[in-house]
N, C-alpha and C positions, 0 to 999 in steps of 0.2 A: 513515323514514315512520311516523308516528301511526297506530297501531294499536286501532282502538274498532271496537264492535259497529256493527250497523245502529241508526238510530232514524228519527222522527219529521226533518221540513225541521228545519233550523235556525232561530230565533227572528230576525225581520230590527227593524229599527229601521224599517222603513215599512210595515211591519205588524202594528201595536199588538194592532190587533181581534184577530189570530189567538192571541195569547199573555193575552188576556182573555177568550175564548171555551176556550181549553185550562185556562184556572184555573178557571174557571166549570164545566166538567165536571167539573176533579179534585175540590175543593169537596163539591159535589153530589153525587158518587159514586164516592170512591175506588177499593174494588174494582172497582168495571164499570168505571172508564175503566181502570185498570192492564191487569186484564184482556183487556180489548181491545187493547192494547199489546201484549200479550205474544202476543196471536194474530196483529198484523201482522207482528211483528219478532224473534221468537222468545224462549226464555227471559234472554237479558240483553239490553237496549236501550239507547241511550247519546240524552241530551238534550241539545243544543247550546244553554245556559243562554243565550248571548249577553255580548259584556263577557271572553271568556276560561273562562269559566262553564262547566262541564260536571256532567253527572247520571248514573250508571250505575241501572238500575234491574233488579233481578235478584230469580229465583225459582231458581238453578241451584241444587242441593245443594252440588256442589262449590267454588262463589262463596262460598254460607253457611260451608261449612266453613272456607274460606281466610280469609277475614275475621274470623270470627269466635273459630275453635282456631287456626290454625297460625302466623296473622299479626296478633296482635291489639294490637302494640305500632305497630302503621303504621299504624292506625285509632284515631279518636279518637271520641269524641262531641260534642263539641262544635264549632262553628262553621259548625253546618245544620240541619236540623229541630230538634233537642233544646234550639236556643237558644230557639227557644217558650218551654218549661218554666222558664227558669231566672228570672225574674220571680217567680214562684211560689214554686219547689221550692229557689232558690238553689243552692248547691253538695253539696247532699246527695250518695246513693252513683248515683243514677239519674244525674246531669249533670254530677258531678265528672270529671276525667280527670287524669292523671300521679300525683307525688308526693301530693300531696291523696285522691287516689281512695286509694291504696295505703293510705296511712297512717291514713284511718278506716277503710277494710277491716276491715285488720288488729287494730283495735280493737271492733268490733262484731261478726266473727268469733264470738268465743266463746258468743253470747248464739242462736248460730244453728245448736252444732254438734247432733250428734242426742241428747245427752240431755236437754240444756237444752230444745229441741224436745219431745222426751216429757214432762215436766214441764209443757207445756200442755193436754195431751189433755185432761184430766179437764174444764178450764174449757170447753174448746172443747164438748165433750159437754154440761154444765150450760146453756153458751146455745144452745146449739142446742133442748133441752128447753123453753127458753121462748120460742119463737117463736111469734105471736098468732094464729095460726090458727083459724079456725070451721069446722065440718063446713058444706058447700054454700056458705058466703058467698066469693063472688071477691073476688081482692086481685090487690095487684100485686107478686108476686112480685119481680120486679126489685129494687124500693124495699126488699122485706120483706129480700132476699138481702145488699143492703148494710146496711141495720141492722145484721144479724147478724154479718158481717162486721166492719162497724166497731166493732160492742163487742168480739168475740174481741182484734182485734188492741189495745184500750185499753187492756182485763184485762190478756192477757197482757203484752204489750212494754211495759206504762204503770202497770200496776196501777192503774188509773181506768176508772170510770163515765162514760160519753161521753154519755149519755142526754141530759141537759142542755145539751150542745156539738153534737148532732148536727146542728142548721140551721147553723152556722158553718163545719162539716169541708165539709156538703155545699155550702155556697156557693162552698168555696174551690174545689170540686173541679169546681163547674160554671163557675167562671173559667176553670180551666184548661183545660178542653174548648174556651170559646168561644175562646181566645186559639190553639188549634191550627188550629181551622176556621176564622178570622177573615183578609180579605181583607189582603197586605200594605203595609198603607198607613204615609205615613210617620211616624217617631214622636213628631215633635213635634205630630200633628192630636189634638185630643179625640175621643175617644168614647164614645158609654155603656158600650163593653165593656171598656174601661180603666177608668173610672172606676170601674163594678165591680168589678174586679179590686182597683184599690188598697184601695176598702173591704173587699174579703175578705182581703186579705194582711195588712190591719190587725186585722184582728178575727182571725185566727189563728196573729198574732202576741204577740195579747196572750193568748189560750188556752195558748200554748206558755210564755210567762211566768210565768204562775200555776201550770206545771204543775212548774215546775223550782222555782219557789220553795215551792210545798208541799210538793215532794219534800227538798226541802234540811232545810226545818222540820221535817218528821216522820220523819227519818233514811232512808237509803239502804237498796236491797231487793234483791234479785237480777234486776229485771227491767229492760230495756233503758235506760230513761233512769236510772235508777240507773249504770250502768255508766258513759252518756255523761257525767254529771253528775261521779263517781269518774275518768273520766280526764281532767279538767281541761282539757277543749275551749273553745278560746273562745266565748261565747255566742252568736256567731254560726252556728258551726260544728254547734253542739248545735241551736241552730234549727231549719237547712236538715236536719240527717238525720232529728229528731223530725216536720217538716212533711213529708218523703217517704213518712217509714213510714206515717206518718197516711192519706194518700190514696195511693199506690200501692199499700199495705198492703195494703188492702181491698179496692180496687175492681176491679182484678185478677180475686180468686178469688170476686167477689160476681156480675160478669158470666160466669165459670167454671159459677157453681150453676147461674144463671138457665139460661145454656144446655143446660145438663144434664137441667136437670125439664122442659122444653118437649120434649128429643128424646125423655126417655123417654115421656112424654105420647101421642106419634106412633108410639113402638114398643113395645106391648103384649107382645112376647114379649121385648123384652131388659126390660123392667120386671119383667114376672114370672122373671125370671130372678134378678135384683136382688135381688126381695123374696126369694126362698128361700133365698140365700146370708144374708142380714141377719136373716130369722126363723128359722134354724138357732142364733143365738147366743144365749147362756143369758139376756144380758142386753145392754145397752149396751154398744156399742165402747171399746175403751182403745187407749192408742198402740202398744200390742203385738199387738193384735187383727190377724192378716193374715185380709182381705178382696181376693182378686184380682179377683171379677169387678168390684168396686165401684171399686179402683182403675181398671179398664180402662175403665169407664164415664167414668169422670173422664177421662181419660188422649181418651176419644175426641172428647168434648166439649173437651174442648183440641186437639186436630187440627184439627175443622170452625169451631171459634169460638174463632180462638186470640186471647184480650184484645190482649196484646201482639202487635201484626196483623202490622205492618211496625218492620224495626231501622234506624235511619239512623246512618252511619257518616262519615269526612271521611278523605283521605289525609295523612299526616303530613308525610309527603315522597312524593318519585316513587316509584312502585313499581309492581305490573301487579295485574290483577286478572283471574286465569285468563292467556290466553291476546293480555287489551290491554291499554294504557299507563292508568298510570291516576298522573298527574301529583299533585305536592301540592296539598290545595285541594280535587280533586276530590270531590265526594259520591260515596257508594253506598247508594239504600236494599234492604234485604232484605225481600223481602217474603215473610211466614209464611205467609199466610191462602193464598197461590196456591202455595207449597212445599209444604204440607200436602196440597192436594189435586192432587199431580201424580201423574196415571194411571201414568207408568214409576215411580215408587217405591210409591204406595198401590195395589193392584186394590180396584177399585167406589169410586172414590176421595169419591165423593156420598155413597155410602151410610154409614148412621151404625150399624158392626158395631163393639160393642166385642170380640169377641174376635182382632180383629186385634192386640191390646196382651197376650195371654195365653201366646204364643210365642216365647219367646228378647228381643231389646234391641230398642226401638224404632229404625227408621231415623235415620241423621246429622239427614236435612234438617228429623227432627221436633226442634224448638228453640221450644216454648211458654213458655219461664225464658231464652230466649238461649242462648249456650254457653262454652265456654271459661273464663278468667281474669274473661268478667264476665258471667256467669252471675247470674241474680236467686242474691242473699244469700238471700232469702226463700222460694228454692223448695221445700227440703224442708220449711220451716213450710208453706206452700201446699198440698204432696199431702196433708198429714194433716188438716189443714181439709179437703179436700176430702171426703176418705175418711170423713172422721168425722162430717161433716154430712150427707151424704149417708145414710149407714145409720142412724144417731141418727133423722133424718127418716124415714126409709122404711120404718123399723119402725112408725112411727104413720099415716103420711100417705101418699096418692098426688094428684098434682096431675095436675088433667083440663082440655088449652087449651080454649079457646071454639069451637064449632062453627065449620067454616071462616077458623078465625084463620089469620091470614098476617103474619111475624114475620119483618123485617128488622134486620139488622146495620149499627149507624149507627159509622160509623170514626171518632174522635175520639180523644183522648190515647188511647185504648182502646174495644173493640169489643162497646157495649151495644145492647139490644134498642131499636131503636129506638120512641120512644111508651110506655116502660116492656112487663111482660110480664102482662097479666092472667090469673089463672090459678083454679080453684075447686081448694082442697082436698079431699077425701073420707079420712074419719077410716077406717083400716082396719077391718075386722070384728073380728079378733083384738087384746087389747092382747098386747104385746110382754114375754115371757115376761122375770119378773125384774123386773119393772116395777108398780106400784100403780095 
C-alpha cells in the first residue's frame, strides 16, 4: 500500500474551477496559501497533481536534511519548478544536474575558495563607500541595494563596470521573475511576457559576448570569466554560468541587505547595538575583520526573509521521503521561509533577535545557501558582502522606514520587497574614525 502524507482532495477532471482557483491563490500569495496548508495538513503535505502527478510539499527539518545532505544524488533539479529558469539561465550551476553540474563545479571551485574570497573585500568595501545617498532625501533602497550588489559581483567575478549594462541585467532579471509567476499556459501561445523574455535573453546575450571577447583581447586575469574563458568551455557553457552569476549573483544578497536595514529600522536597540560594534573599529572592515554581532544581524535577516524562499527538488528513481513513498517523478518542494520560522526549532520564532546566531552552530533546518553537495557556490562570497556592507554602511548611515510603512515579501524567483523599499537615510553624527 502507497504511503503519502495527508493533503488537500485530489485534482478531478470535472473540476477544472477548483484547480484554477488553487493556482489563482498560489500565484497571488505563495507564503499565505502554503502556509495555510501547512496548518490543515501538518508540516509535509502531499498534492494529487492528477495524470499520476504527485507534489510533496514540506517544512520538516528532517525532510530538508534527507533531501538535501544525506540523499542528494536521488534528487535532482530539474524537471519541475527549476524548468522555469532554464530559458533564461540555460545550464548554468543553479539548473544544471549530473555530470554537467559536477564537472563546471569543479572548475569554478577554485575562484570561490576563501582566499580568492578575501581578495574581494577591499573592492566590495570601495563600493559600498560610493553608494548615492543624501542626508533626509528618501530612496529606494531596494533598487539602491541591487546597484550595489550588481557592481560588486562585475568588479569582482568579471572585472567590469556594469554601470552601462545595468537596464539589460535588470530586464533580464525581471523576465525571469515574470516567467516564475506567469500562469501555465501552453507554449506554443504568444505572449507579451515571452516576447519579453526573448528580447532580454537577446540583449544579455550579446552583453556576455562582448564581455568574453574583451576579455579574450586584453588578456586573461584572475577573476572568474577569466578562469571560464582559460578552461575552454564551450561558448555556450561559458554563457549559461556567466548569465547565473550575473543575476543570482546579486539579487540574492541585494534582497539580503534590503531586508536587513528595514528590520534594523524597526529595532532601535539591535541597531544601536550594530553601530557600537562597527564604530569600535579603527577604520573600514577588511575580510579579516571578525564582526559577530554584524554577521548575526545578517545571519537573522536571512532566517525571516530567506531570498531563496522555497528549494524544488524531482525524485530520480523510487525512493521515500521520511517515513512515504515517494516514486520517480515525484516533486518535493522545501519550503525555507516556513522552516525558518518553526516555533519547535526557533523560540520567538517572529521576532527579529539576532543574538540567536551568537551561540554555538545554527540549526540543520536553517539552509538560507541550500545544503549539502549543492550548496550555493557563492555562499561564502555572500556572508562577506553581507558583513561588509552592512558595517562599511553603518559606520556612515542609519536608514529610518516611512511612518507606518507596511512591507511585504513578494515570492518570485526570490523573495523581494514588494513595491521596492523606500527608505530616508540620515548621515551619522560622528564620521567614522580613520575615515576623511
Amino acid at each position: 500500500m502507497t504511503h503519502r502524507p495527508p493533503g488537500p482532495p485530489a485534482r478531478r477532471w470535472y473540476a477544472p474551477h477548483r484547480a484554477v482557483r488553487d493556482l489563482t491563490r498560489l500565484l497571488r500569495d505563495p507564503i499565505g496559501y502554503v502556509g495555510h496548508r501547512f496548518q490543515e495538513h501538518g508540516s509535509t503535505y502531499h498534492v494529487d497533481e492528477g495524470g499520476g502527478g504527485h507534489l510533496y510539499v514540506s517544512r520538516d527539518p528532517a525532510l530538508i536534511r534527507q533531501v538535501l545532505v544525506e540523499q542528494p544524488t536521488a534528487w535532482r533539479k530539474r524537471g519541475g519548478a527549476n524548468d522555469q529558469l532554464v530559458p533564461i539561465l540555460g545550464e548554468g550551476l543553479l539548473t544544471a544536474d549530473g555530470a554537467a553540474w559536477k564537472e563546471a563545479r569543479r572548475k569554478l571551485q577554485p575562484g570561490f575558495r576563501a582566499k580568492a574570497i578575501a581578495s574581494y573585500g577591499q573592492r566590495m568595501v570601495d563600493c559600498a563607500q560610493g553608494v548615492p545617498w543624501h542626508d533626509g532625501e528618501s530612496t529606494d533602497v531596494s533598487a539602491d541595494m541591487m546597484a550595489l550588489t550588481l557592481d560588486i559581483v562585475c568588479r569582482c567575478l568579471f572585472a567590469h563596470d556594469i554601470e552601462a549594462d545595468q537596464q539589460v541585467v535588470q530586464a533580464t532579471m525581471q523576465a525571469l521573475n515574470e516567467a516564475v509567476s506567469a500562469p501555465p499556459l501552453p507554449g506554443w501561445l504568444p505572449t507579451p511576457w515571452r516576447r519579453q523574455r526573448r528580447q532580454a535573453v537577446a540583449a544579455i546575450d550579446t552583453l556576455i559576448e562582448g564581455l568574453v571577447a574583451h576579455r579574450v583581447q586584453q588578456g586573461l586575469g584572475d577573476d572568474l570569466l577569466s578562469m571560464l574563458v582559460a578552461a575552454e568551455l564551450p561558448p555556450r557553457a561559458v554563457r549559461d554560468q556567466l548569465v547565473t552569476f550575473f543575476l543570482a549573483g546579486h539579487e540574492t544578497t541585494s534582497h539580503a541587505l534590503s531586508w536587513a536595514w528595514w528590520l534594523l529600522s524597526r529595532h532601535p536597540e539591535v541597531e544601536a547595538r550594530l553601530h557600537a560594534e562597527v564604530d569600535a573599529l579603527p577604520g573600514d572592515p577588511d575580510a579579516s575583520t571578525a564582526l559577530p554581532y554584524t554577521d548575526a544581524v545578517a545571519m537573522e535577516a536571512l532566517r525571516l526573509f530567506p531570498p531563496a524562499y522555497a528549494l524544488p527538488r524531482v525524485a530520480v528513481e523510487d525512493t521515500t521521503l521520511g517515513a512515504f513513498d515517494a516514486p520517480a517523478g515525484t516533486q518535493v518542494v522545501l519550503w525555507v521561509w516556513h522552516a525558518h520560522r518553526d516555533p519547535d526549532v526557533f523560540d520567538d520564532p517572529e521576532a527579529f533577535r539576532p543574538e540567536r546566531f551568537l551561540a554555538g552552530k545554527p540549526p540543520q533546518s536553517f539552509v538560507p545557501f541550500g545544503a549539502g553537495t549543492r550548496m550555493c557556490i557563492g555562499a561564502g562570497f555572500a556572508r562577506l558582502e553581507l558583513r561588509l556592507i552592512l558595517a562599511t554602511l553603518a559606520r556612515r548611515w542609519r536608514l529610518a522606514s516611512e511612518p507606518g510603512q507596511v512591507v511585504e515579501p513578494i515570492a518570485r524567483v526570490t523573495l523581494a520587497p514588494k513595491g521596492g523599499l523606500p527608505m530616508t537615510p540620515r548621515r551619522r553624527q560622528a564620521e567614522p574614525p580613520g575615515n576623511p
